[in-house]
Steps between C-alpha positions, in 0.01 A plus 500: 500500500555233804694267502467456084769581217221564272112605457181461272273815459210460310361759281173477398381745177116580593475620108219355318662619172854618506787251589820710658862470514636480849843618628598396805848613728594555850709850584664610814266716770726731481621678156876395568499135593466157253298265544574149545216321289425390108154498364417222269385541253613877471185548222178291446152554369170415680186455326173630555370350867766303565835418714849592444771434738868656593738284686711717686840342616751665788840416357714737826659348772324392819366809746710520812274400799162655604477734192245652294579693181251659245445540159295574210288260293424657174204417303480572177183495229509572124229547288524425137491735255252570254557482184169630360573843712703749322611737791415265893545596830605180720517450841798317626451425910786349703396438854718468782479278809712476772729208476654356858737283487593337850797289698376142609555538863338833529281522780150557527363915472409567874300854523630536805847585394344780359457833654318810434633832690380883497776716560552933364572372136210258451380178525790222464502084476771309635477199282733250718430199227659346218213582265404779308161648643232718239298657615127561384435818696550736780212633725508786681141498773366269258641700170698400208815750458736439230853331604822240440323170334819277601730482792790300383631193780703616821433872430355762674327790322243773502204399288277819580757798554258742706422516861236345638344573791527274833090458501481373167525177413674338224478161318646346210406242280724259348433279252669141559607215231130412483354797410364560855452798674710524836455803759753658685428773738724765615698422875395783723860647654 
């Protein structure tokens, strides 16, 4: 959310049959924290190929400067029940996006305030930005290896904790707000 009090998503229900009820709500990143948003309306039904929308509304106070913080868009879709079936099995799926929600004067994500070390614990990014960075994957030589997906803004972590060795070269991919692949390789020391 830029510079906006309030969004539209559209929700589209590729059913040729079924109409759904969706639930839509936006939760804290973390377990522990609120978050500052309504969804409107909190229940609605789509029919079969067609649009929905939720409005959802930030109703907190105004992000100190140059700030990023994160949260969880939840997506909710209900079948209906079936009347006809005695005993049903239904599938309820609530999908989650990531949900940023940014100052006005934040400036713009520069990759080069972004570092990528090799030291005896592992591989580590120093994210020296505002923004929160995911990350799509890590190769090692070429080599997916499993690591950290997110390196929250300003901090400096180990996303890969094993050593790697000096000849090998590392690269990460980050995904930016368009759904783009960025590369980052390691700085040699």
């Amino acid at each position: 959310m830029d510079n906006k009090r309030e969004i539209t998503i559209p929700i589209f229900n590729s059913s040729d049959k079924t109409p759904f009820l969706i639930q839509s709500w936006v939760t804290g990143f973390d377990e522990e924290v609120k978050a500052p948003f309504i969804a409107t309306p909190a229940l609605f039904r789509v029919e079969p190929n067609s649009y929905g929308s939720a409005r959802i509304t930030y109703i907190g106070k105004p992000l100190s400067s140059n700030q990023e913080k994160i949260y969880l868009l939840n997506i909710k879709s209900i079948p209906p029940k079936n009347e006809s079936i005695e005993n049903e099995l239904q599938i309820i799926i609530n999908s989650q996006f990531k949900f940023f929600l940014r100052s006005k004067d934040i400036q713009p994500l520069n990759f080069d305030d972004v570092n990528i070390t090799n030291d005896i614990n592992g591989v580590k990014i120093d994210n020296r930005t505002p923004y929160h960075l995911s990350i799509k994957s890590i190769l090692i030589n070429g080599k997916g290896v499993k690591g950290i997906k997110m390196i929250h803004p300003w901090m400096n972590e180990y996303v890969l904790k094993q050593k790697i060795e000096r000849e090998h070269s590392v690269k990460i991919e980050f995904i930016n707000d368009y759904g783009a692949i960025v590369e980052k390789n390691m700085t040699k020391s």
